[in-house]
Backbone as ProteinMPNN parsed JSONL, in Angstrom:
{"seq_chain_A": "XXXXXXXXXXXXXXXXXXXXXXXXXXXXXX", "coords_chain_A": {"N_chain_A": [[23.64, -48.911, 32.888], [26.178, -50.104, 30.873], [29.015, -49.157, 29.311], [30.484, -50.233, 26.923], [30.545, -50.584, 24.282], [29.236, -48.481, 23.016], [28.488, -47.276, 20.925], [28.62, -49.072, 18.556], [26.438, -51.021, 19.821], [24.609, -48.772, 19.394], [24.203, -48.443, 16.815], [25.867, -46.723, 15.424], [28.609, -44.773, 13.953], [31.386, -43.577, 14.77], [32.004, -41.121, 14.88], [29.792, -40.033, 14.613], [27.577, -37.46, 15.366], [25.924, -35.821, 18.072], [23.764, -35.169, 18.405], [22.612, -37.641, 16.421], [23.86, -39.895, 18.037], [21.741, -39.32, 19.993], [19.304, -39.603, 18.679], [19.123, -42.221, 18.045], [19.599, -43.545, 20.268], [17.146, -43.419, 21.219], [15.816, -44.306, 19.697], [16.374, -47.329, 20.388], [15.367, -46.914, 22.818], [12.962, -47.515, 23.215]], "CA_chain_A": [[24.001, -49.39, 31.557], [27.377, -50.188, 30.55], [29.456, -48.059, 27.906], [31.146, -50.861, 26.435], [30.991, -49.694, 22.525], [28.371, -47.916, 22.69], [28.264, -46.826, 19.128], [28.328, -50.491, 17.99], [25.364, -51.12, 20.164], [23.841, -47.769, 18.935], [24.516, -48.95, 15.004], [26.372, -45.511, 14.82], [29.489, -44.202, 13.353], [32.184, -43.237, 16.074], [32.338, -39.821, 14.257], [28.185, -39.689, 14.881], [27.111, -36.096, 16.078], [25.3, -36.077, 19.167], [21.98, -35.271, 17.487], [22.702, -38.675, 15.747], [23.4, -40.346, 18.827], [20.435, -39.246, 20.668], [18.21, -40.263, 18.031], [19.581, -43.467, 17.899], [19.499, -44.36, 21.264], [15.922, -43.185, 21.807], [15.402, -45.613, 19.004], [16.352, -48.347, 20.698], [15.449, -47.485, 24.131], [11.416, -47.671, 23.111]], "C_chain_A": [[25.513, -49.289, 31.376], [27.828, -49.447, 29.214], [30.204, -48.935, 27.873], [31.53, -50.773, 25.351], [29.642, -49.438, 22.219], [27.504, -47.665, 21.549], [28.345, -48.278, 18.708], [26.661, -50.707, 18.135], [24.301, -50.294, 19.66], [23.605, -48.148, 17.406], [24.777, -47.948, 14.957], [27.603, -45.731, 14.698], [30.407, -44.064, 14.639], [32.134, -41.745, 15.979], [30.801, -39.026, 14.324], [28.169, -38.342, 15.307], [25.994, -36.642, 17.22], [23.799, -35.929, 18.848], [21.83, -36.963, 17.04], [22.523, -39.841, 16.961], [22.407, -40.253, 19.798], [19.382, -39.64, 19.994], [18.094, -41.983, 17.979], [19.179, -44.126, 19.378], [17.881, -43.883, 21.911], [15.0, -44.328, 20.671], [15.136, -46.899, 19.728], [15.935, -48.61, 22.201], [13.508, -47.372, 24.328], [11.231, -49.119, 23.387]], "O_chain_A": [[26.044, -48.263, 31.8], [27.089, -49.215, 28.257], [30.989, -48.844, 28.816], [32.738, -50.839, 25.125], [28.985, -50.02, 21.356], [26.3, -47.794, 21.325], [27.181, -48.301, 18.308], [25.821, -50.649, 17.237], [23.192, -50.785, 19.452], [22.445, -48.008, 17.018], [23.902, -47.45, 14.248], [28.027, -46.77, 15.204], [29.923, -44.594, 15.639], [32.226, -41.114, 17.032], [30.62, -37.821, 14.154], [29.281, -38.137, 15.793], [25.376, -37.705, 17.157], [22.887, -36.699, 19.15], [20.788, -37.5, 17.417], [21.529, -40.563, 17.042], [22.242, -41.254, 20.495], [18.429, -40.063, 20.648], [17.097, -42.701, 17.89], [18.494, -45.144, 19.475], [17.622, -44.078, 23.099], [13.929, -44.915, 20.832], [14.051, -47.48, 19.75], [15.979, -49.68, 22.808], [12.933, -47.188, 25.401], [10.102, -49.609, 23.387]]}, "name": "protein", "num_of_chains": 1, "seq": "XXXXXXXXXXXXXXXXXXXXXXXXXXXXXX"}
């Protein structure tokens, strides 16, 4: 997978907490 803007792709914040992004991307990776 590419880290291109991650957080775009994620619909998060840049400032996200890692809790935040892990939820997020387990969102989208169902």
């Amino acid at each position: 997978m590419e880290f291109k803007d991650y957080y775009k792709i994620l619909g998060v914040e840049r400032n996200a907490t890692a809790a935040e992004l892990k939820r997020a991307y387990r969102k989208l990776a169902r």
